[in-house]
C-alpha positions as CSV (number, residue, x, y, z in Angstrom):
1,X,-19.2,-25.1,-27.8
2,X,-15.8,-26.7,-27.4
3,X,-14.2,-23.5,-29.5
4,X,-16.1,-21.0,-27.2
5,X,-14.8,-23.2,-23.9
6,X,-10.9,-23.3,-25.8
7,X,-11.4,-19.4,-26.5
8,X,-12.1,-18.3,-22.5
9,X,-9.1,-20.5,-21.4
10,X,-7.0,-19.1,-23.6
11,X,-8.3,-15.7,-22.7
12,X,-7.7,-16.5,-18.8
13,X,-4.6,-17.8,-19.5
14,X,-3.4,-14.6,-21.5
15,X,-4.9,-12.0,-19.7
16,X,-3.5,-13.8,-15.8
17,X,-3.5,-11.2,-13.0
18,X,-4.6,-7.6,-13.4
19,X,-1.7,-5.4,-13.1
20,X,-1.0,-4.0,-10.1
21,X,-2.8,-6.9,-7.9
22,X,-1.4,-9.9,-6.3
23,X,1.0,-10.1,-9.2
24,X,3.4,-7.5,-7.7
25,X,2.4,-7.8,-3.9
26,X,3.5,-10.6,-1.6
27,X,0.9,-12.4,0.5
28,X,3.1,-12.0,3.7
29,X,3.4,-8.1,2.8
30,X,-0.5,-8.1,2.6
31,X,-1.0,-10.5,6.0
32,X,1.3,-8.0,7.7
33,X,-0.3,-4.9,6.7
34,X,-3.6,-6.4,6.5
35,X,-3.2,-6.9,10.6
36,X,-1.7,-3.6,11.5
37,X,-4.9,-1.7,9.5
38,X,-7.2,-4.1,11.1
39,X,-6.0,-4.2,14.8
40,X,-7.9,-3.9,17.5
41,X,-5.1,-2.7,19.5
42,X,-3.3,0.3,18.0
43,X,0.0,-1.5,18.7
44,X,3.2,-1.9,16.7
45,X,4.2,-5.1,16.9
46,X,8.2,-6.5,16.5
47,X,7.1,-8.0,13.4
48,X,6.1,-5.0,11.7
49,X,8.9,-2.5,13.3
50,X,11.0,-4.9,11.5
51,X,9.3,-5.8,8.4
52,X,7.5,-2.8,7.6
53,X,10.8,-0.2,7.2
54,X,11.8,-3.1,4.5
55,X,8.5,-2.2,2.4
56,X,8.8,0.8,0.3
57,X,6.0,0.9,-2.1
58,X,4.7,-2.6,-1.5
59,X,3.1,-1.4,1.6
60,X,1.3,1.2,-0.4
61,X,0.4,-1.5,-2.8
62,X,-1.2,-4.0,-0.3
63,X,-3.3,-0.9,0.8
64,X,-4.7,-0.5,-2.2
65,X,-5.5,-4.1,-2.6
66,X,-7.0,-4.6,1.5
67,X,-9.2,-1.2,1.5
68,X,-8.9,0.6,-1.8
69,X,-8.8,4.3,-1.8
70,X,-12.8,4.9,-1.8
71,X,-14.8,5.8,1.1
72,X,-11.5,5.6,3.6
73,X,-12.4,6.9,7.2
74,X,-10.1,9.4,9.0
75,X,-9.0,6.7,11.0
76,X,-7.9,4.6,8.0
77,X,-5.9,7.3,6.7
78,X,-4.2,8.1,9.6
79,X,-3.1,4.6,10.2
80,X,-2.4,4.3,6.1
81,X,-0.3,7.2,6.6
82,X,1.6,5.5,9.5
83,X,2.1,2.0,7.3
84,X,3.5,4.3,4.5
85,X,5.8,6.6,7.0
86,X,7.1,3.2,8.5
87,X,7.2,1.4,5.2
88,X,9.8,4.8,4.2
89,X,11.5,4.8,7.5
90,X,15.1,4.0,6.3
91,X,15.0,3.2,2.5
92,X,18.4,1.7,2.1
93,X,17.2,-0.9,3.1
94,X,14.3,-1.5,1.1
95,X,14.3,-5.0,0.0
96,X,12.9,-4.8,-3.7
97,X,14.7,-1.7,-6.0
98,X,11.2,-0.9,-7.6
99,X,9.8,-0.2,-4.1
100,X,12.4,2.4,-3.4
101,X,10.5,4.6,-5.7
102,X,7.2,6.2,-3.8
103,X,5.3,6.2,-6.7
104,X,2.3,4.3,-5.5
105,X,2.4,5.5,-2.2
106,X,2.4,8.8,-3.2
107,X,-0.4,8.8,-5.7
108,X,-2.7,6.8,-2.5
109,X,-1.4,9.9,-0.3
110,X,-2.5,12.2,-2.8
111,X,-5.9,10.9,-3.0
112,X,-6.4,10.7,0.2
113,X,-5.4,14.4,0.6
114,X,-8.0,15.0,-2.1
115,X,-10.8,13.5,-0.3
116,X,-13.3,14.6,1.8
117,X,-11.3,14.1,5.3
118,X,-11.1,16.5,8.2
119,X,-8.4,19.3,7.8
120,X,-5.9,17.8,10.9
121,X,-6.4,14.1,9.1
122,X,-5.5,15.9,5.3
123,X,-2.5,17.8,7.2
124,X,-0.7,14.3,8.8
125,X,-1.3,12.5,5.2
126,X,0.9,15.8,3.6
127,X,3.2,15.7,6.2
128,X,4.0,11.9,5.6
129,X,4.3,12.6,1.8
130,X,7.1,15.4,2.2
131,X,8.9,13.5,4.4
132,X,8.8,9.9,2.4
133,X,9.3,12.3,-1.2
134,X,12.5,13.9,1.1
135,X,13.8,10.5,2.1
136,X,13.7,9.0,-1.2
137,X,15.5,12.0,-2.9
């Protein structure tokens, strides 16, 4: 019993965080987003217009984590589009070097483009992916 109780702690302990969860996103990141997906009010607030240009890919990344990428509505992609064009606004100054890169936020568009959405919603979330993929050249 005790080698079976030693084995899954040492399993816990080696295996940690799944890649790509909290591990690589910051809980404030993932507040702030988490509250401009969820708002009532489809308001921008000073917080975000100044936090969210510093995001990069971590924005895309607390997406993932808060909502997933199954069974989004056409009004959760439209306002995941607008985290990820704000997140992209200005990438100098993108705090972390690894978020410069669109990589996650590209692959979420992408999916999202893939899925069953209506044609206008499918057109904003390209739109958003040529001009973050321009900005980031």
């Amino acid at each position: 019993m005790r080698l079976v109780i030693a084995l899954l702690l040492v399993a816990a302990c080696v295996t940690g965080t799944p890649a790509g969860r909290d591990s690589d996103v910051n809980p404030s990141t993932i507040r702030d987003v988490r509250a401009y997906l969820t708002a009532d009010c489809r308001v921008t607030t000073s917080v975000q217009t100044k936090t969210f240009p510093r995001l990069g890919d971590s924005a895309a990344k607390a997406i993932v984590k808060i909502i997933g990428t199954e069974n989004v509505s056409d009004a959760e992609a439209l306002r995941i589009a607008q985290v990820i064009d704000m997140a992209f606004e200005r990438p100098s100054i993108i705090k972390n070097e690894s978020d410069k890169a669109p990589a996650i936020s590209v692959k979420l568009l992408d999916k999202l483009i893939q899925s069953n959405l209506e044609a206008s919603t499918i057109s904003k979330l390209q739109d958003v992916e040529q001009q973050i993929l321009s900005a980031t050249e």
